[in-house]
C-alpha positions in Angstrom: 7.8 29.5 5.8 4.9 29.7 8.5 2.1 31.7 7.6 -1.8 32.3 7.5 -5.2 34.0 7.9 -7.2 34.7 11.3 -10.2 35.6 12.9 -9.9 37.8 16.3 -6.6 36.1 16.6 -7.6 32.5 15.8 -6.1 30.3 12.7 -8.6 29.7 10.3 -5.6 28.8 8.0 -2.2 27.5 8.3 0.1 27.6 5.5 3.6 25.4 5.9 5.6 26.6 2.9 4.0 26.3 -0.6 2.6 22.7 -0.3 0.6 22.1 2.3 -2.4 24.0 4.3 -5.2 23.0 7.2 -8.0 24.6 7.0 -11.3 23.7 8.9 -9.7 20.8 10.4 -8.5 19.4 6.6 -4.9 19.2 6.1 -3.7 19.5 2.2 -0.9 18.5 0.6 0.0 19.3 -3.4 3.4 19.2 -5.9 4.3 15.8 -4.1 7.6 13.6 -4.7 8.8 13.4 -8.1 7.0 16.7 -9.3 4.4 14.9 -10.1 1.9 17.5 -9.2 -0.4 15.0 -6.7 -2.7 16.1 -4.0 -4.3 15.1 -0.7 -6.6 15.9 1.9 -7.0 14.1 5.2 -9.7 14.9 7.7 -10.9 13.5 11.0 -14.3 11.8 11.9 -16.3 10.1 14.4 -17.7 6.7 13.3 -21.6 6.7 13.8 -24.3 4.3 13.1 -24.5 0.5 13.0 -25.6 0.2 9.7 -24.9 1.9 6.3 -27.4 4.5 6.3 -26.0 5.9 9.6 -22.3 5.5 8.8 -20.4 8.8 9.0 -19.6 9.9 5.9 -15.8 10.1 4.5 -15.1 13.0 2.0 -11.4 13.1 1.4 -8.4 10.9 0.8 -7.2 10.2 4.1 -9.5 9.9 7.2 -8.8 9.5 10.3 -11.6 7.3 12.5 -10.6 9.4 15.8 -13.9 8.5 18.1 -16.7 6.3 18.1 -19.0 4.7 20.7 -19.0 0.8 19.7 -20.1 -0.7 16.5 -20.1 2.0 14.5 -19.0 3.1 11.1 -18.2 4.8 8.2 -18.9 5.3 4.4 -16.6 5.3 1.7 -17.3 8.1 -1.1 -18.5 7.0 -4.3 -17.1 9.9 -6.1 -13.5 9.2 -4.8 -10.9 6.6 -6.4 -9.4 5.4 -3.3 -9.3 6.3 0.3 -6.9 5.6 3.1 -9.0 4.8 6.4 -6.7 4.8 9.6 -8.7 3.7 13.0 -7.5 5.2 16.1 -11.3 5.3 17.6 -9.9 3.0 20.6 -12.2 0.0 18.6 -12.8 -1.9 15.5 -15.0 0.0 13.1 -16.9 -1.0 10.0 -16.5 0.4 6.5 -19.5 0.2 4.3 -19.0 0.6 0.6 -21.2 3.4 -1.1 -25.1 2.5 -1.5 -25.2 -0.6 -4.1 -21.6 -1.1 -4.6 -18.8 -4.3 -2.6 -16.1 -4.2 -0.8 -13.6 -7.6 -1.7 -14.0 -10.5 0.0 -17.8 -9.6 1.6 -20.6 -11.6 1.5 -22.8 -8.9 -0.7 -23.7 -5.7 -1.6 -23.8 -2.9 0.8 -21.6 -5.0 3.7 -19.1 -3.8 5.4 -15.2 -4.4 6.3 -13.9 -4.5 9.5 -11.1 -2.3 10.5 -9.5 -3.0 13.9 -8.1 -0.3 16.1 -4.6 0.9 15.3 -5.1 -0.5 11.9 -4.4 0.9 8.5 -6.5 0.4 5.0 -5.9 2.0 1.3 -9.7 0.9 -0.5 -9.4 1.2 -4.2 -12.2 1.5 -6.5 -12.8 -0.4 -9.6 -15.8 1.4 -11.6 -15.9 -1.0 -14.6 -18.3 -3.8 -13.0 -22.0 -3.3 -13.3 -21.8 -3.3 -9.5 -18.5 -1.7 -8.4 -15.8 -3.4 -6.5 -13.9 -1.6 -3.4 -10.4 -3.7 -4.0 -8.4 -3.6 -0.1 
């Protein structure tokens, strides 16, 4: 079942059966395989900034790294468990942890990962540490 809300005409929501919607550009998905109840929501961004303060910011589940203009990045969500990153900005792109946390197998603190175009990542947290630990 297709259905949905509107503006003059325009789809401000889009409901596919009972599970999943896209609304302002995030798609969500709940009552997965298994009835297990899980959720989802993927959005898309545009990696900016070279370093970790001007990373775009990542909000949801899944994002998708659609643009970016060269050596440019994004931010991982402190308040999220995991994320799944997928790159299709045409270039690699850098992931930065959340201010004073690692990603595995970086040199420090507050690098980043590189994620090459057409390429896939799920980033796990680990909150127990004193420092936590993004696990790839």
């Amino acid at each position: 079942m297709l259905g949905g809300t509107s503006v003059n005409g325009v789809a401000t929501t889009i409901a596919v059966g009972s599970n999943l919607t896209l609304s302002g550009g995030v798609l969500s998905a709940s009552g997965g395989g298994g009835g297990g109840g899980s959720a989802f929501t993927v959005e898309q961004v545009t990696a900016t900034g070279s370093t970790q303060a001007g990373a775009a910011a990542m909000a949801q589940d899944v994002t998708i790294v659609s643009a970016q203009s060269g050596g440019n990045g994004v931010v991982l969500s402190a308040s999220m468990v995991w994320q799944d990153i997928r790159n299709r900005s045409g270039s690699a792109i850098y992931i930065y942890p959340p201010s004073g946390e690692q990603i595995e197998g970086t040199s420090g603190v507050n690098m980043p990962v590189t994620l090459p175009n057409n390429s896939n990542v799920i980033i796990v947290r680990d909150a127990v540490p004193a420092t936590p630990v993004w696990y790839t």
